[in-house]
N, C-alpha and C positions, 0 to 999 in steps of 0.2 A: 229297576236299573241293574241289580244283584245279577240276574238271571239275566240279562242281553248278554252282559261281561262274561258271563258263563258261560251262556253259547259261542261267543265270541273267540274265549279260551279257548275249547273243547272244539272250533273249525280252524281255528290254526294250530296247533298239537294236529288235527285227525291230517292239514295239508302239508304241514312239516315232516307226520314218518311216511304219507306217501312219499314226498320228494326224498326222502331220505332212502326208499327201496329202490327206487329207479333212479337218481342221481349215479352219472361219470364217474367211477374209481379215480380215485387221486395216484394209485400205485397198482402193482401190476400183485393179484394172491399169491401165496403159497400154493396153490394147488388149483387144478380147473382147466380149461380150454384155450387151445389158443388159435385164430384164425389168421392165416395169411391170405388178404383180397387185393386183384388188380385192377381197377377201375381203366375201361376204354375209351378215353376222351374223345378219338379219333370221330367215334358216332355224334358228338357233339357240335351243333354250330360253332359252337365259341366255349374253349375251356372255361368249364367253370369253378376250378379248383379245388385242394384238397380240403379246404379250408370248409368251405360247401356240402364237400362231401362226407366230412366226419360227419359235422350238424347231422346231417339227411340219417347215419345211419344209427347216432344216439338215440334219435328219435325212435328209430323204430325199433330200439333193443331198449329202450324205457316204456314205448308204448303195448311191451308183454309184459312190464314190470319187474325188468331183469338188469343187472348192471354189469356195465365194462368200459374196460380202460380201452382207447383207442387212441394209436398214436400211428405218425409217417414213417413208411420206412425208405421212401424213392418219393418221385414223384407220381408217380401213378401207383403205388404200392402202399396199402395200411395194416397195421396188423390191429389184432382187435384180441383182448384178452378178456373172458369170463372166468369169473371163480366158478368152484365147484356147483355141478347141481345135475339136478337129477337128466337123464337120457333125453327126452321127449320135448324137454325147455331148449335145449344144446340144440336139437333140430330143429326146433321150432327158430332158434336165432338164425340156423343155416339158411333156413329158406327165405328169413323174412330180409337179409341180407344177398344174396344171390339173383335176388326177382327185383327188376329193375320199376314195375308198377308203369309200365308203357303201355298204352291203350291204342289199338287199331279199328278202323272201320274201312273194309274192302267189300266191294262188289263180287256175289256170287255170278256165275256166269247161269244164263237165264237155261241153258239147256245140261247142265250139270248130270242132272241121273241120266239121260240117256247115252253122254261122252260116256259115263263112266260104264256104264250096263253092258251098252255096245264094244263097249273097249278101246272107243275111239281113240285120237292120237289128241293130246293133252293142246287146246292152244295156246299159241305164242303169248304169253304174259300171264298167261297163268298160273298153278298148283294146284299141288291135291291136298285138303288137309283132312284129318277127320275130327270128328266134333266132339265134344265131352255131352252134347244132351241126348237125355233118352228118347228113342222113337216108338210113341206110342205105351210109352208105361214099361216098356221093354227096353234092357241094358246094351242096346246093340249099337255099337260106336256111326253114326253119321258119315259116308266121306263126301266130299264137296270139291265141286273145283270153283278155287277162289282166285281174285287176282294178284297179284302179286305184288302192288302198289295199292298205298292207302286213299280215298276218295276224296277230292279235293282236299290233300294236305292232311286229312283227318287222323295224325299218328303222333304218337308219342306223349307228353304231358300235358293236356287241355284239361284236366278234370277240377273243379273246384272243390266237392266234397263228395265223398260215397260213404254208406252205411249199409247192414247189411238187415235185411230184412225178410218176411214171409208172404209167399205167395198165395191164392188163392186156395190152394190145396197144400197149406201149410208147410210148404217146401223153402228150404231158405234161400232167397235171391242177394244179388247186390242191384241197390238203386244206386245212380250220382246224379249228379248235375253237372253239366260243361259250364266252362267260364262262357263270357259273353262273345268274345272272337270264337271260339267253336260253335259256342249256340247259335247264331250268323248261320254258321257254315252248313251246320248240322240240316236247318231250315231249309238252305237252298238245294242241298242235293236230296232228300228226302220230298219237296215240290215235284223236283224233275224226275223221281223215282217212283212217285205216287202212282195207285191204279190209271191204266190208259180208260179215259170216261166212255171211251168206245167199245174196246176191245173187255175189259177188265183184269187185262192182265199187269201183274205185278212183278217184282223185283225183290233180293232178300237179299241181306247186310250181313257180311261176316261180322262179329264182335271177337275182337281179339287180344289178346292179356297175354304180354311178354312170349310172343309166338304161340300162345297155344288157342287153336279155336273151340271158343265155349259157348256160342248157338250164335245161328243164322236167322232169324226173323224176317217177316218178309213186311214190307213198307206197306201199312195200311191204307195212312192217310200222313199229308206234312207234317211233324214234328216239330215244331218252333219255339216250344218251352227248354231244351236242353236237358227235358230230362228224362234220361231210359236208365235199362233194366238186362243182369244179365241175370241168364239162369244157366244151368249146366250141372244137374244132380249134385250139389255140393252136400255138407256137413256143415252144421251152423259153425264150429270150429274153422273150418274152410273161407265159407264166405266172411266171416270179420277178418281175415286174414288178407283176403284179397282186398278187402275196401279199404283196410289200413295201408297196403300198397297202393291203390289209384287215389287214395286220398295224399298220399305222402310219398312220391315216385320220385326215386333216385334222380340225381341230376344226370349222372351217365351209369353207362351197363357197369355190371360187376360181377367179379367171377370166384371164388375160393382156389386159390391155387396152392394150399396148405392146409392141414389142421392136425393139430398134436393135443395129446393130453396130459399135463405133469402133474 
């Protein structure tokens, strides 16, 4: 009985100084950083307040295990203040705050290298993006012409969880899972996208993270589990970074439009 109470002890103490390193400043330090951010509701269906929006971004400046006071300054405006700490923490806050964790799925256009090769003239609805995955083992950036609208609805926060994990060749990936309204969706366009059983020809899915494209994979077979995969030569540092955004995606965009250091 001695020893339950013990351990007992000893995981509340070990879950009290966690929350006590990443718990909300009650007061703004003496000394450290300070951030001024404006959230865009406009991209929003329906405002969904500042109130929301703190939450969303305590979390992810607790979920590096770092703390700050964050209070209103407007109504679209928050400031956010850390105490001191070292360089690389401070940026690490900027970005985890700045990336809104919005997930895109677009259609590449089926004849892409030859537009591009030939220099053809870009078509109507589409772009050009280039891609963060290597080709071939070789660091040579991807460009793709994608569309410009996400495939059936497939944009912004559908993700249920991501983690960040290793690929076959020990490279770090992110896995998630769509919620169940996406996983739906995911199913049916990836059916209609599937090889033609005739022809065998196939189709490749932009994945894309807060505008940036990180691979195109091409649709093997339907997808109905909701659950893929990106890659895009990251850094294990990198990928938990990204999965903690599409695990935990801002309710609207946000941008740093100040930062000072006292």
């Amino acid at each position: 009985m001695g020893f339950v109470v013990a351990v007992l002890a000893l995981t509340s103490v070990s879950a009290f100084l966690r929350y006590r390193a990443t718990a909300p400043l009650a007061k703004a330090p003496d000394h450290g950083t300070e951030f001024v951010v404006e959230a865009d509701f406009s991209q929003t269906p329906a405002n969904p307040g500042m109130a929301l929006l703190e939450k969303a971004l305590q979390r992810r400046i607790s979920g590096i295990q770092a703390r700050a006071l964050i209070e209103p300054l407007s109504a679209s405006k928050l400031r956010i203040v850390l105490p001191a700490a070292e360089s690389n923490i401070v940026d690490e806050i900027a970005n985890n705050i700045s990336h809104g964790g919005s997930l895109e799925f677009r259609l590449v256009n089926d004849n892409s290298e030859e537009i591009l090769k030939n220099h053809e003239p870009i078509p109507p609805g589409y772009e050009v993006l280039q891609c963060r995955e290597e080709i071939a083992g070789q660091k040579l950036p991807e460009r793709l012409v994608v569309k410009k609208t996400a495939l059936d609805g497939l944009a912004g926060n559908f993700v249920q969880s991501a983690w960040m994990d290793y690929g076959s060749m020990d490279e770090p990936q992110i896995e998630f899972q769509m919620n169940t309204n996406a996983t739906a969706r995911f199913a049916e366009v990836t059916t209609k996208y599937a090889p033609d059983a005739t022809t065998g020809a196939s189709h490749r899915i932009a994945i894309i993270l807060d505008g940036q494209l990180y691979s195109a994979p091409r649709i093997e077979e339907p997808i109905v589990s909701g659950a893929c995969m990106i890659s895009g030569n990251f850094t294990p540092a990198e990928a938990r970074r990204l999965a903690q955004l599409l695990s935990d995606p801002l309710p609207a965009p946000v941008k740093i439009i100040e930062t000072n250091s006292f």
